[in-house]
N, C-alpha and C positions, 0 to 999 in steps of 0.2 A: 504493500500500500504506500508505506514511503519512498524505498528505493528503486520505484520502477514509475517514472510519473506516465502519465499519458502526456504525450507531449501535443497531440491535434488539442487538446481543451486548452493548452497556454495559449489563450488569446489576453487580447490587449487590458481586457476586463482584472484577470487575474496579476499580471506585473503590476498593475494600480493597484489592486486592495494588500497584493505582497509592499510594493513601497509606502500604501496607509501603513501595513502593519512594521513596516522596519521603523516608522515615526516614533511608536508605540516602545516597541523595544529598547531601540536606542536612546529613546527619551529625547526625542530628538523635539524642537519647538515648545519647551516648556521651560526651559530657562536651566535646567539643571545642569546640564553639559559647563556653561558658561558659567554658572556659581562655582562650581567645586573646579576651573581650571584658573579663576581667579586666585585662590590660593596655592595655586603652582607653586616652585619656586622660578626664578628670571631663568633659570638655563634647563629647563623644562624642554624638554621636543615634543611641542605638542601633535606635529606628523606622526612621528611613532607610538604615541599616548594613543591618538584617537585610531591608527589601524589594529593594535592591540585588545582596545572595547571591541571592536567591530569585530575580529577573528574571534576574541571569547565568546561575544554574545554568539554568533553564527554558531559554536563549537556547543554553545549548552543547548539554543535550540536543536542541534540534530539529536543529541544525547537525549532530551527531552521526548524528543518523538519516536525515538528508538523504543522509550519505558512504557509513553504515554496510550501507544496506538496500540502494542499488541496487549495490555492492559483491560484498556475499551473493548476490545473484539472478543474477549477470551468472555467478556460476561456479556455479551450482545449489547452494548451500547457503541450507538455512532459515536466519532471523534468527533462533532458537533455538536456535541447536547449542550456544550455550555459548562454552566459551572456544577452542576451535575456530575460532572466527569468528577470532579473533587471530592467532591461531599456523597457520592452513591457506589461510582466504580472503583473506584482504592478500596474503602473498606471490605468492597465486596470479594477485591483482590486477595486481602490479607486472611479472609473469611476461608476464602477456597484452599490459599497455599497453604494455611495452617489448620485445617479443616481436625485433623485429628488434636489438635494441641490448643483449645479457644484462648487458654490464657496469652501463649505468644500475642495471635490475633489481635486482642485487645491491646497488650500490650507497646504491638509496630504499629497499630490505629494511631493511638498516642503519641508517641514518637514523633509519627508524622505529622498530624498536625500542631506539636508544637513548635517541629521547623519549619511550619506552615505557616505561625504564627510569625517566627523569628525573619523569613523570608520577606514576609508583606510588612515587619516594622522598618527592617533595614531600606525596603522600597520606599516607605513611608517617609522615612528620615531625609533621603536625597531629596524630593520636592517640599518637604516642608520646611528643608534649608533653605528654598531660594527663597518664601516670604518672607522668612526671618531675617534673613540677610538684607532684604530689601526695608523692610521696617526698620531694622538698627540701623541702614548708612544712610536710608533717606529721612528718615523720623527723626533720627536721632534718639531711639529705645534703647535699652540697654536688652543686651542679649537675653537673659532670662526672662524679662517682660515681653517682648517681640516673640519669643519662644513662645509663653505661657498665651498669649492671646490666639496665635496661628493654631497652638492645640485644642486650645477651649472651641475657635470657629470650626476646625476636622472633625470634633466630637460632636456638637450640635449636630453638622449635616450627614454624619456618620448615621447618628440615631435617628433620625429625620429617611436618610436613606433605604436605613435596615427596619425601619418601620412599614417603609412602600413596597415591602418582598411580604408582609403579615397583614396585621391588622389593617394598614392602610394602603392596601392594593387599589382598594375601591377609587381610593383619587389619582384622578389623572392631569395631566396637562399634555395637550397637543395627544391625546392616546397615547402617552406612555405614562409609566410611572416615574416614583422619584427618581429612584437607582435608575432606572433605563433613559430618565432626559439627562441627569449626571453625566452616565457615559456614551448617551449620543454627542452632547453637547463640546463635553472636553475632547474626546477620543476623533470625533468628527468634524469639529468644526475648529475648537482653538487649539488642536497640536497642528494641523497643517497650517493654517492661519499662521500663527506665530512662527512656522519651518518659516513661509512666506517673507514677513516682514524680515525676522531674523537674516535672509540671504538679501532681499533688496536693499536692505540698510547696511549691509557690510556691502556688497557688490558695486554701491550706486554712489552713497554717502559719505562713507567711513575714509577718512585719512588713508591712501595708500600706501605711507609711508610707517602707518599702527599699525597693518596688515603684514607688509614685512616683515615690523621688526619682530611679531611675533612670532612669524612663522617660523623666521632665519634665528631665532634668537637673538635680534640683532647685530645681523648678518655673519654669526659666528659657525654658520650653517649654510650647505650649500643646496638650493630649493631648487630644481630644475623646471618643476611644474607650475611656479608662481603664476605665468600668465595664462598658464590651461585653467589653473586653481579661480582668478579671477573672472576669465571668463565662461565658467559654469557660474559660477555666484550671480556673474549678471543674465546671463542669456535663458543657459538650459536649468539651473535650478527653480527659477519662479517658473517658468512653464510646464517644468513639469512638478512641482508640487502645486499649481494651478489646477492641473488635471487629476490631478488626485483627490484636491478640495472638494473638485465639480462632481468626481466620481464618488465617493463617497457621501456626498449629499445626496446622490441618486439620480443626477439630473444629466449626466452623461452615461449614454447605453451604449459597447461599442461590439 
């Protein structure tokens, strides 16, 4: 299922919702990247920084789908259910493999979901750096207050969220719920949005000479691709994270 794709289905459709979802992955259009390489130190390469993210992340998603898909299949659930897959198919996994021994079972259930737990806080932490960051330099907050307020607003709309999967399915906006306009609204509209601005504002605006120095370390570094580098940033980056925008709103069919 993984390593054999059908390649007549790779139409234009799916390289768009594959580069929606490398947005996603890489954290690419939320600011994240860009907080935590501010604390770089100056002789940082941040060329080899970011092809490094990119071979990792690549390397855990396949690892990921190597576990994840014959997991799903082995108890009849599609790899599309959603988040299902989590919370129905593992347990059901751990249930089977330790079928004669329930305490393991219970036991690897656990397990997992505490690194489940420990997974989505460390996720948690990289974006809840960038308000915080942005409260303390532009407020003037002190870091524990900036902290203490970014977490109090996560927790509000957290509960507010995990209420719309229960008791408060009933309301909707635009026909979805809370959790689903959450991650229509971030996932589809402000991580490509912000990919957007973030490439025409370096591409178009930005000092070329900040661009360098960063990239060269100023210029203690020899960058061959600078002027390939620039003109993706201006040409083929916003066009095609344009088409991705449009494709994932749903208003281009191709």
């Amino acid at each position: 299922f993984l390593l054999k794709p059908e390649w007549d289905k790779g139409n234009a459709n799916v390289f768009l919702s594959a580069m929606g979802q490398a947005f996603f992955s890489l954290s690419l259009g939320m600011g994240c990247l860009c907080t935590y390489a501010s604390y770089f130190k100056k002789d940082t390469n941040l060329t080899k920084t970011a092809f490094s993210v990119s071979i990792i992340d690549t390397f855990v998603a396949i690892l990921a789908g190597l576990i994840i898909f014959p997991a799903a299949f082995s108890v009849g659930i599609q790899p599309d259910a959603g988040p299902s897959l989590i919370f129905i198919t593992l347990p059901n996994v751990f249930q089977q493999a330790f079928s004669g021994v329930p305490l393991l079972a219970y036991i690897f259930s656990v397990m997992f979901y505490i690194l489940l737990a420990v997974a989505a806080l460390t996720s948690t932490i990289s974006m809840h750096e960038v308000v915080t960051a942005y409260l303390h330099e532009e407020f003037y907050l002190s870091r524990k207050r900036a902290a203490s307020f970014v977490t109090g607003g996560c927790i509000f709309l957290g509960i507010l969220c995990s209420l719309s999967l229960g008791v408060g399915k009933g309301y909707t906006i635009f026909g979805l719920n809370l959790f689903d306009l959450f991650d229509f609204v971030t996932a589809k509209i402000m991580l490509p949005l912000g990919g957007l601005c973030i490439s025409i504002f370096t591409g178009w605006y930005l000092n070329k000479k900040i661009v360098w120095k960063e990239i060269s370390n100023n210029g203690t570094l020899k960058v061959t691709f600078y002027k390939l580098l620039i003109f993706i940033l201006k040409f083929i980056a916003p066009i095609a994270i344009t088409l991705i925008f449009i494709k994932e709103l749903g208003f281009l069919k191709l």
